[in-house]
N, C-alpha and C positions, 0 to 999 in steps of 0.2 A: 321428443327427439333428444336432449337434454340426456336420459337416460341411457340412451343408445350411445350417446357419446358422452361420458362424465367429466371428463378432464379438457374438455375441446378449447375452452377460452383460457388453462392454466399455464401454457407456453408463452399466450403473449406475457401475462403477468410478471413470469419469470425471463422474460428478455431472452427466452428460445425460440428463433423465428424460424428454423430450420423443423424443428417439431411440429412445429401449428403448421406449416406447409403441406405436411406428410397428413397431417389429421384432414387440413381441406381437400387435400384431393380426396383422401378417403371418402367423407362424406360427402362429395360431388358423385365420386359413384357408387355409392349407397342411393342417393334420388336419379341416376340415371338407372339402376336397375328397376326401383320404384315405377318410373317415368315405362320401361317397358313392361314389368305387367300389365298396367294403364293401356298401356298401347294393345297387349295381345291379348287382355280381357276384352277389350274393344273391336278388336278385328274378329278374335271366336264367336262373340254373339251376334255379329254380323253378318259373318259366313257360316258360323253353325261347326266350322271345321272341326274334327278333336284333339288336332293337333297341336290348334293353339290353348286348348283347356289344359294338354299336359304339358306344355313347356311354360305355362304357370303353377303349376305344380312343382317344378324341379326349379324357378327362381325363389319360389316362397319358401322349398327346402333349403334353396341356397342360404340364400339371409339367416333362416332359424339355426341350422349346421352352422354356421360363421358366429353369427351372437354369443353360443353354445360353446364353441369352442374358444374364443376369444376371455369369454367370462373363466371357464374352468381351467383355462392355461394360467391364470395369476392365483389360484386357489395352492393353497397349501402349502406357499414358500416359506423359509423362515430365513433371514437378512440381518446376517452380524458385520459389524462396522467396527474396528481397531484404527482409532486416528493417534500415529505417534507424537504427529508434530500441535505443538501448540506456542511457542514462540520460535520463531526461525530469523537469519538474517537474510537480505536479495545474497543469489548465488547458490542457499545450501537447498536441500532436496526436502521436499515435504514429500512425507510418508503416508500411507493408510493400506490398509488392507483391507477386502470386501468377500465376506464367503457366504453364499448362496447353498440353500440346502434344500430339496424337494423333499417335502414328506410326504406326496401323494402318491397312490400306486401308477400315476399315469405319469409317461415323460411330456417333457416339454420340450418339442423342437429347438425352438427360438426364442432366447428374450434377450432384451436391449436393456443393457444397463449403465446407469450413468450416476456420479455421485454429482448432485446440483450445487454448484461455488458459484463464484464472484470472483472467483481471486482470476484476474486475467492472465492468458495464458497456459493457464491448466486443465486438462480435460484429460479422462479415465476412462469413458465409455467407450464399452463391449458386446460385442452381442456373443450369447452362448448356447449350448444346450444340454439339457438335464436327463438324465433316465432317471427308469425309476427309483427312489429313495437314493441315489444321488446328489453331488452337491460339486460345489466346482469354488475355488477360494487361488485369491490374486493378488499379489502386492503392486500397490503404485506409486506412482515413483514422480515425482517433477520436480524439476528448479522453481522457487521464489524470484519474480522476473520484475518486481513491482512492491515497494512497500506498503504497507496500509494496513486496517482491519476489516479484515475478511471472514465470510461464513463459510463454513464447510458442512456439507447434506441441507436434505437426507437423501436416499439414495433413489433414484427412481429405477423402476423394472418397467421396460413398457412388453407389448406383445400382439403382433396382429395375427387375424387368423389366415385360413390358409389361401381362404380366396381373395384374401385383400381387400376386404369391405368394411371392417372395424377393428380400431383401434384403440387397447385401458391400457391405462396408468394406475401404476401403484408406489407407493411411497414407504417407503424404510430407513426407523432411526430418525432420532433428532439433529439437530445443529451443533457445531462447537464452531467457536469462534478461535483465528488465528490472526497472530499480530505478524508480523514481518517488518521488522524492522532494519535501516540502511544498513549498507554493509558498512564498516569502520576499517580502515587501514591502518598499518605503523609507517610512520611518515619522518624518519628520523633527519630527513635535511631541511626538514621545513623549520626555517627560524622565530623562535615566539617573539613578536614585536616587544610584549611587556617586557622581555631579559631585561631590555635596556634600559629603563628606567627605574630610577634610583628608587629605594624604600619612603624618602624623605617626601618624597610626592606624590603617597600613597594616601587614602585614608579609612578608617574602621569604620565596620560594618557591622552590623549584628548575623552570627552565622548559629542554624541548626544546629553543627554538629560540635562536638568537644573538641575546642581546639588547646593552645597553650597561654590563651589570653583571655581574663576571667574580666567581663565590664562591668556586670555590675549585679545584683539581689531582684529576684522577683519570689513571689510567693508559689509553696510548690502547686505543681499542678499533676493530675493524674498519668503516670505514664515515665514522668521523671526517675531516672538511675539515681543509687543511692550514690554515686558516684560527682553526682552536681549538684548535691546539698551542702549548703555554706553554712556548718555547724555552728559557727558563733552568731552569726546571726539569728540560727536557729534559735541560741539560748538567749540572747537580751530579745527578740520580741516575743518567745513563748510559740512561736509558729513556726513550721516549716517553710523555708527558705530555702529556694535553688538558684545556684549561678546562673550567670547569662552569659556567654563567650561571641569575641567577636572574632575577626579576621586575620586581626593583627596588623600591620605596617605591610601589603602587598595590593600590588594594582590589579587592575580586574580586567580581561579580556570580554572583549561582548563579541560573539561571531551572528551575524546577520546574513540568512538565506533570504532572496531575491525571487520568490515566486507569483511573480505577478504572470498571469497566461499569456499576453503577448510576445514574451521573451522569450518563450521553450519553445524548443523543438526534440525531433525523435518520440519512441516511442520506447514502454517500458525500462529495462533497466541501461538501455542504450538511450535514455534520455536528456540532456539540462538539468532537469530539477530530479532527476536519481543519482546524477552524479554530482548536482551541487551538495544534498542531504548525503549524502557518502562524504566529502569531503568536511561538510559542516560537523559528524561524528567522529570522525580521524581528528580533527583540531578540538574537539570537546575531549576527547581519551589522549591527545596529548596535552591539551593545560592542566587538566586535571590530574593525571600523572605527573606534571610539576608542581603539583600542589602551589597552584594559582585560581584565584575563584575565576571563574566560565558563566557566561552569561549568554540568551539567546532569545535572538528577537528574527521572527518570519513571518511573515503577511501572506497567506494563501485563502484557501476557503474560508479562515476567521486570526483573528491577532494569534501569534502564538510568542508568548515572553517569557522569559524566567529571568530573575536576578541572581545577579555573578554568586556563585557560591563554590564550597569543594565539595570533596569527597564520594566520594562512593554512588551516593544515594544521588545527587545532581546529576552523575554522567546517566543513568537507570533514568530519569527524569527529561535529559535532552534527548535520548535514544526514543522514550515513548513519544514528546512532541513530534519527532522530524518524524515517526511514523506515520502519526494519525494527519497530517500535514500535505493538502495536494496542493498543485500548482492552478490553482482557480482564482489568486489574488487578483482585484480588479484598481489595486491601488499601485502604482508604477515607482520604482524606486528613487526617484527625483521628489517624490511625494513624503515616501515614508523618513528618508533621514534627517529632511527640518521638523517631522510630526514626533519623532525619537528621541532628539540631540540633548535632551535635558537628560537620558541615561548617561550620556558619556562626559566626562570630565578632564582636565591635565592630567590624572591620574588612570585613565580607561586605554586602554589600546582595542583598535576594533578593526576586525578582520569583511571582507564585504565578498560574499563570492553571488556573481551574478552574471548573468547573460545577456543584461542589457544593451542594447545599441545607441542611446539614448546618450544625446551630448551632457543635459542638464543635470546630471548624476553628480557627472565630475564638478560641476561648480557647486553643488552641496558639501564635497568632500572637501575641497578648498577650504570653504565658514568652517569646518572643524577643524583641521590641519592646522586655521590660524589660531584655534583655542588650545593649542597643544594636546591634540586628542594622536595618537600614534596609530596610521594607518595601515593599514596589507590590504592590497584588492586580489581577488583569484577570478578570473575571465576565463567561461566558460564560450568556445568560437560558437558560435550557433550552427554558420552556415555548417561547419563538418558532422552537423548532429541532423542536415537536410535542412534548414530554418534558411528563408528567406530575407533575414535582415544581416547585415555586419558586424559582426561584435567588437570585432578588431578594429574600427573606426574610431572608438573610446580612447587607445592605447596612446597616439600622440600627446594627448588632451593631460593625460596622466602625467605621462612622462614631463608636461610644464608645470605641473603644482609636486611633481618630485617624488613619484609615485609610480615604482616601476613593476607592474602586475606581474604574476604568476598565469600562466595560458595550459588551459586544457583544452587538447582536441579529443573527440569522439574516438574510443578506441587505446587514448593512451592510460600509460598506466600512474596512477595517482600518486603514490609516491616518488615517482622518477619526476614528473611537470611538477610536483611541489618542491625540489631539491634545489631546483635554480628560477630565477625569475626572468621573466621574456625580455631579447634583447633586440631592438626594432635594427635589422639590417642595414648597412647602406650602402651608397649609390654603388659601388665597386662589385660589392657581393652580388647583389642581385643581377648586374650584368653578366657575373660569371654564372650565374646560376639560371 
């Protein structure tokens, strides 16, 4: 039976429940036809009738005509796949083109083609048909609705025959993998806490990249530009010698996404945690454009941390974190800032954007506040993203340790709620309003 139907358990595997549906009924009447020859071989030899010997003849045709056709309508295609897109951000369009080419002398009515992802939200499948040597080619086309890394194929072609008794699958092309990483804004009213603290309350680090501050001789190592070799060094110990640079005299931002699961709401890129990691990229591409080291710590499906650094290659490094990054954290952010607080220093300013409803938050932020750590919180409102808890019940709590959040509702636009920070109403307004 197995042969009759080759692919019948590869839907579930692939989390296509709508395919495996289509195959069971199939093969529900594949044994109800079964079940009536059974019946009309049984009633002919009974009654002797001839009528019922030939209308087992004309089901046994059925079945052989249907297998036959079924099998020789997936013979001879040939299935080229053009994937343009391989890194993309939420928002832009992922690309691919699919062109189908019969090279047999016989057309193909009908075939159902789909390219198989992961990536939610995107779907391509078509049903088409082919003459002879013939061929039929598509571009398609979707938004990136969801960050992450995602598969793309291979393509399946399915094809039933004509009586509706059997259903194959075929499979075309391999995989390529696509990253989709957060969208980033330009956020130019959003004020960097660090501005305001002096150089004097900074202190050095060891950084990657070449900076204007040379700490100290290490011996060279494969890979090093001649560029950060310390010649004189070179020459009293007889070996090569590369500088080490540090940061210099500047304070370090740490921005901290809040994705523990009970706090999100919505879904895809109308999310909490799409628009927290959106947000957390816009403030990574702006410190880092003020050449301030950026630093990031998120708790979702596993730790994700980097230390404050600049340049180039850091923001390319938080962009990949917040992709690969879902909102599965089972550790709640009351949790994570006493399990962290040794990152931050009088010298760190840290940014907190979270969706929390959760009082105990704020009295963590407090023990830092009093270790002169420079705060920003950004409040993502749950309930307007559909979430059943209060976000906006944190905001008093703030406003008494001197901490006046930034609010984002579902919908709004991300640089405009980071331009000013939320001002809780009072009794006068709200009556008018």
């Amino acid at each position: 039976m197995k042969s009759l139907f080759p692919a019948l358990r590869q839907p579930i595997e692939q989390g296509d429940s709508q395919i495996f549906e289509t195959k069971l009924f199939l093969l529900r009447r594949f044994y109800l036809i079964l079940v009536l020859i059974a019946i009309t071989l049984f009633t002919g030899m009974a009654t002797g009738f001839g009528l019922f010997f030939r209308l087992i003849y004309v089901l046994g045709l059925t079945l052989i005509l249907g297998f036959i056709w079924n099998w020789v309508n997936l013979r001879g295609m040939e299935v080229t796949i053009d994937r343009r897109s391989k890194r993309v951000r939420v928002g832009d369009v992922v690309e691919e083109r699919i062109t189908i080419r019969n090279r047999s002398s016989l057309p193909k009515p009908v075939l159902e083609v789909e390219d198989l992802t992961d990536m939610p939200g995107y779907t391509n499948g078509r049903a088409i048909s082919l003459s002879t040597r013939g061929f039929r080619s598509w571009l398609s086309t979707a938004p990136a609705r969801k960050r992450g890394v995602y598969t793309l194929g291979p393509v399946r072609v399915s094809n039933t025959d004509a009586f509706g008794i059997f259903r194959r699958d075929r499979t075309f092309g391999g995989t390529d993998t696509l990253l989709v990483y957060p969208q980033a804004h330009d956020i130019p009213g959003f004020t960097i806490p660090s501005a305001y603290l002096s150089g004097e309350s900074s202190s050095r680090r060891r950084s990657h990249d070449l900076t204007p501050h040379a700490a100290s001789v290490r011996e060279y190592a494969f890979g090093d530009s001649i560029s950060r070799i310390h010649w004189n060094s070179t020459a009293r110990l007889g070996k090569m010698m590369s500088k080490e640079f540090d940061l210099g005299l500047s304070s370090d931002v740490w921005i901290l996404v809040d994705l523990h699961r009970d706090v999100q709401a919505g879904e895809l890129d109308e999310s909490t945690d799409e628009y927290a990691v959106s947000v957390a990229a816009s403030l990574a591409s702006k410190y880092l454009d003020a050449q301030l080291p950026a630093g990031l710590v998120a708790y979702g499906d596993q730790r994700y941390m980097l230390p404050a650094e600049t340049g180039a290659g850091q923001f390319h490094r938080i962009m990949e974190f917040l992709a690969m990054s879902k909102a599965e954290g089972d550790i709640p952010l009351e949790q994570l800032l006493p399990m962290e607080e040794q990152l931050w220093g009088y010298h760190s300013s840290l940014v907190v954007i979270t969706s929390s409803h959760h009082l105990e938050w704020v009295s963590a932020l407090r023990e830092l506040s009093r270790r002169r750590v420079r705060i920003a919180v950004i409040l993502l409102d749950g309930q307007s993203f559909g979430g059943m808890f209060d976000s906006m019940a944190v905001i008093p709590e703030l406003y008494d340790i001197g901490i006046s959040p930034y609010l984002i509702r579902q919908g709004d636009s991300i640089p405009v709620a980071l331009s000013s920070t939320y001002t809780i109403p009072d009794a006068a307004t709200e009556a008018a309003s």
